[in-house]
C-alpha positions in Angstrom: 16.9 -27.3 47.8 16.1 -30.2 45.6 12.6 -29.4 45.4 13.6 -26.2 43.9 16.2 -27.8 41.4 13.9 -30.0 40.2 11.1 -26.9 40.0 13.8 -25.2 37.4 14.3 -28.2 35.6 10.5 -29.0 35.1 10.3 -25.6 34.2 12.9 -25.1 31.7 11.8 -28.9 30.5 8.3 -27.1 29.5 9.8 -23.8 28.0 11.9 -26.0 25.9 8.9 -28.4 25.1 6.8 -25.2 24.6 9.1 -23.5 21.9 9.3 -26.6 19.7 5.6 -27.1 19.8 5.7 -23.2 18.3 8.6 -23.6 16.2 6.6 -26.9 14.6 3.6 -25.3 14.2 5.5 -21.8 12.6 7.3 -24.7 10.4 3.9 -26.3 9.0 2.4 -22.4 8.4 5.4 -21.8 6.2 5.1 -25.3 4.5 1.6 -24.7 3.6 2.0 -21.2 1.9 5.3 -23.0 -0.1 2.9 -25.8 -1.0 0.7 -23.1 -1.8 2.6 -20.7 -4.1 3.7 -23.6 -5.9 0.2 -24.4 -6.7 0.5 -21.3 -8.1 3.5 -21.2 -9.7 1.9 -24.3 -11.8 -0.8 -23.2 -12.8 1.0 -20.2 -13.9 3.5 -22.4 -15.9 0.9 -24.5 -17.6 -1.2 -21.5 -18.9 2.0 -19.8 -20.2 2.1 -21.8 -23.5 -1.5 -20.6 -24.0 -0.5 -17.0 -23.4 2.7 -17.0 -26.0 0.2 -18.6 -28.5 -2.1 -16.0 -27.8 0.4 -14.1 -28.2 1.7 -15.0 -31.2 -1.9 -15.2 -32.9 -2.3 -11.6 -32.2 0.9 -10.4 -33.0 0.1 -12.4 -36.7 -3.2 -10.8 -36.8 -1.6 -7.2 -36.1 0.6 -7.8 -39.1 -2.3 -9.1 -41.3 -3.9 -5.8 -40.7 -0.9 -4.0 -41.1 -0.6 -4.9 -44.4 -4.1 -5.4 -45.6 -4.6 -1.5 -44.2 -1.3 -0.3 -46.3 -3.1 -2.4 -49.6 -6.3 -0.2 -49.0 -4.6 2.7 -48.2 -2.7 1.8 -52.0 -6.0 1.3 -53.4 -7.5 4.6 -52.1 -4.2 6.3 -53.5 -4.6 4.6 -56.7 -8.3 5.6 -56.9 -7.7 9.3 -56.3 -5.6 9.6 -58.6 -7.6 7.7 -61.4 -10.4 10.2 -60.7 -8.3 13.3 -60.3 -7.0 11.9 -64.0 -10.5 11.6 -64.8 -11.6 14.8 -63.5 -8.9 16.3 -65.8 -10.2 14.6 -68.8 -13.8 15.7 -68.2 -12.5 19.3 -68.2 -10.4 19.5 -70.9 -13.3 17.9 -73.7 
């Protein structure tokens, strides 16, 4: 009967011993993608400045073109009408 006690407690002594070795091993796989997705996050963080000064450069450029577009599209006005003016003069003489 002691023989058999003593199996159970060997027994349950490994199951237990055998879950923490899992439960250790399940703790470093987690701990590894964390160490990992902070990597990640980093590198996201530090290229983040670039990309809103990117960005920003674009969205500059974008209004630069906005207006020199609306001058040329001024000009072009301005030109029609000086040779529609023109056009006028040449048929009336």
């Amino acid at each position: 009967m002691l023989r058999v006690v003593l199996f159970l407690q060997v027994l349950t002594l490994s199951l237990l011993i055998g879950a923490g070795i899992y439960f250790y091993n399940y703790v470093q796989v987690i701990n590894s993608e964390i160490e990992t997705v902070m990597s990640v996050i980093q590198d996201i963080q530090a290229l983040l400045p670039k990309l809103n000064a990117t960005a920003d450069a674009v969205s500059s450029l974008q209004s630069q073109f906005g207006e020199a577009f609306k001058t040329l599209s001024d000009l072009s006005l301005f030109f029609n009408n000086f040779l529609e003016l023109f056009s006028q003069l040449q048929g009336n003489s």
